[in-house]
C-alpha positions in Angstrom: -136.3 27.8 57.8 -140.2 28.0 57.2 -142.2 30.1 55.7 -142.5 32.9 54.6 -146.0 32.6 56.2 -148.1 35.4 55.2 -149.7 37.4 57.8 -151.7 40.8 58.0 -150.1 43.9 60.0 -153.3 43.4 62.3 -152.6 39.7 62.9 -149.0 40.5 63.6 -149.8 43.0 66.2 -152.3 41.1 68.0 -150.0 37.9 68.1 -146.6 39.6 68.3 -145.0 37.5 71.0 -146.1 34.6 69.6 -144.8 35.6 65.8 -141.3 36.3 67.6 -141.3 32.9 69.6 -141.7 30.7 66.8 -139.7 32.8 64.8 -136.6 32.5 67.5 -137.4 29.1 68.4 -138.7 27.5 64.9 -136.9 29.4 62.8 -140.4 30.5 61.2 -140.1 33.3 58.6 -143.1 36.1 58.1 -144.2 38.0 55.6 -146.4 41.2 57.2 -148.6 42.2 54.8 -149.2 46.0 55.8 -152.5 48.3 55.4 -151.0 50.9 53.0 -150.4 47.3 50.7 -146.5 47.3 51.5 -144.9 44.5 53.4 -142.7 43.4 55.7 -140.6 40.8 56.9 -139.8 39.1 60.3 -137.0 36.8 59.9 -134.6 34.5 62.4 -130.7 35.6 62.1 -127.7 33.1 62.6 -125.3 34.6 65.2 -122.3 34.7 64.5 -120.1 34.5 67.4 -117.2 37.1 67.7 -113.1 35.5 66.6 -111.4 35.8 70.1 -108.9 38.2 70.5 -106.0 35.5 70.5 -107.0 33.4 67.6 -107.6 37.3 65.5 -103.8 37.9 66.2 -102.8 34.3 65.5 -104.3 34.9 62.5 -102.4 38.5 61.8 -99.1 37.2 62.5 -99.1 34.0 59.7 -100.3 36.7 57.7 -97.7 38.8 57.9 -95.3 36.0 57.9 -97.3 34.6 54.6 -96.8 38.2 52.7 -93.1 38.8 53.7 -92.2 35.2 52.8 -94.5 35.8 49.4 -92.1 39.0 48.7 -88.9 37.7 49.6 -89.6 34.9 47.0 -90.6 37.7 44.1 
C-alpha cells in the first residue's frame, strides 16, 4: 500500500476519479485534509470472497463431530 498521500478536500473533489483509480488500481492510500481542519481518509479494501455454502457445512459437521468426540472422551 502507498501513502497516505496528503491531499486537500478541494484537490480531492476536483480529481475524484482519478483519487479512486489509483486508489483501486495502485492500492494508493489518501489522507483528505478537509476545510473545517478535520480529515479524512480514502483507502483500498481487500475483498474477501464469501466460504461457499458446501465447504461452510463441511466445516459444521467436523465440528460437531470434533465436540461430540471431545465429550465422549471427558
Amino acid at each position: 500500500m502507498i501513502g497516505p498521500i496528503g491531499i486537500t478536500q478541494r484537490q480531492a473533489e476536483e480529481h475524484f476519479d482519478f483519487i479512486l483509480s489509483l486508489t483501486d488500481t495502485q492500492r494508493v492510500c489518501w489522507r483528505i485534509i478537509r476545510e473545517d481542519a478535520g480529515s479524512a481518509m480514502i483507502t483500498p479494501v481487500n475483498e474477501v470472497s464469501p466460504i461457499p455454502d458446501e465447504i461452510q457445512n463441511q466445516v459444521e459437521e467436523f465440528q460437531k463431530q470434533f465436540f461430540d468426540k471431545t465429550n465422549c472422551d471427558s
